[in-house]
C-alpha positions in Angstrom: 5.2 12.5 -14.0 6.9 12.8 -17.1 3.7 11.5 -19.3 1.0 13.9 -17.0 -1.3 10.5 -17.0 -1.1 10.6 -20.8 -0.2 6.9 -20.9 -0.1 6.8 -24.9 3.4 8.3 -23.9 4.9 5.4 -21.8 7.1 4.0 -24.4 7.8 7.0 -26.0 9.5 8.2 -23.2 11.2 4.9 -22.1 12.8 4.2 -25.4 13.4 7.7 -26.8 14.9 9.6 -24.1 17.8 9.3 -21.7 17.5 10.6 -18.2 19.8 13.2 -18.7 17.3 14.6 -21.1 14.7 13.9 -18.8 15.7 16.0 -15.8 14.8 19.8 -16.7 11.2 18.4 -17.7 11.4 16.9 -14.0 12.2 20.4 -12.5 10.0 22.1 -14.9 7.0 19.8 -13.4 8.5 20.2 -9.9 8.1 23.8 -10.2 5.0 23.5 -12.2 3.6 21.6 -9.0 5.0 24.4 -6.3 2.9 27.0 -8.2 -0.4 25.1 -8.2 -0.1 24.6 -4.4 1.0 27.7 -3.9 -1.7 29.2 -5.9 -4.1 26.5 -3.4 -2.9 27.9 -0.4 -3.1 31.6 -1.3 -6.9 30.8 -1.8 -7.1 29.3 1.7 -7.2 25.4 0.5 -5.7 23.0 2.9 -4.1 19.9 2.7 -5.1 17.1 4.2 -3.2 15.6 6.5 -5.5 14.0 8.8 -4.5 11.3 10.9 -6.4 8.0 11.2 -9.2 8.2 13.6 -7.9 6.7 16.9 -11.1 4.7 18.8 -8.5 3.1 21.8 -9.7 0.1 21.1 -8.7 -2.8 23.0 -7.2 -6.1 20.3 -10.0 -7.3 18.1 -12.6 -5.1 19.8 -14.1 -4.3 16.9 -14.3 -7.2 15.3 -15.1 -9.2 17.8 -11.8 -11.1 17.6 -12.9 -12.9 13.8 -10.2 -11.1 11.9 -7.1 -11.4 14.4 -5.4 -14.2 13.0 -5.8 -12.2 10.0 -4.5 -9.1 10.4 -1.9 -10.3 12.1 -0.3 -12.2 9.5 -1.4 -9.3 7.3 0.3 -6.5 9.3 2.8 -8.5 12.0 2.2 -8.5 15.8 4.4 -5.9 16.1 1.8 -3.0 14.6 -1.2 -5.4 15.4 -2.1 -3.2 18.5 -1.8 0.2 16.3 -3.9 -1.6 13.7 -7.0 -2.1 16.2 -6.8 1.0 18.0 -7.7 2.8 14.1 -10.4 -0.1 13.6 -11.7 -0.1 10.6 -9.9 2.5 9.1 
């Protein structure tokens, strides 16, 4: 945040400033960030907050039960059924 993607600035930063120092820039930006969005929404953009596709898939459905093992050492059989209902998203 502090750099704006200008990575040339990374050690700069780290080594030459304290975070004390750091933290009107860090409102400044914060603010700077409000007023695009605002500025966004005033001309109708939207964010997007769409939520994964849900296909009620049954477990392994979609892929035909090859990746099961898989994903569920991937993701834990606790989310596994969550995981295939939003197949292959």
């Amino acid at each position: 945040m502090l750099t704006k993607g200008d990575i040339t600035k990374r050690d700069e930063i780290l080594w030459g400033f304290t975070i004390d120092e750091c933290k009107p820039y860090l409102d400044h930006c914060i603010r700077e960030v409000r007023f695009q969005e605002a500025v966004l929404a005033f001309l109708g953009v939207e964010e997007d907050k769409q939520e994964p596709q849900r296909r009620d898939q049954t477990l392994g459905e979609y892929c035909k039960g090859t990746d099961v093992a898989e994903c569920k050492a991937y993701f834990g059989e606790g989310v596994l059924r969550r995981v295939c209902e939003t197949c292959p998203n």
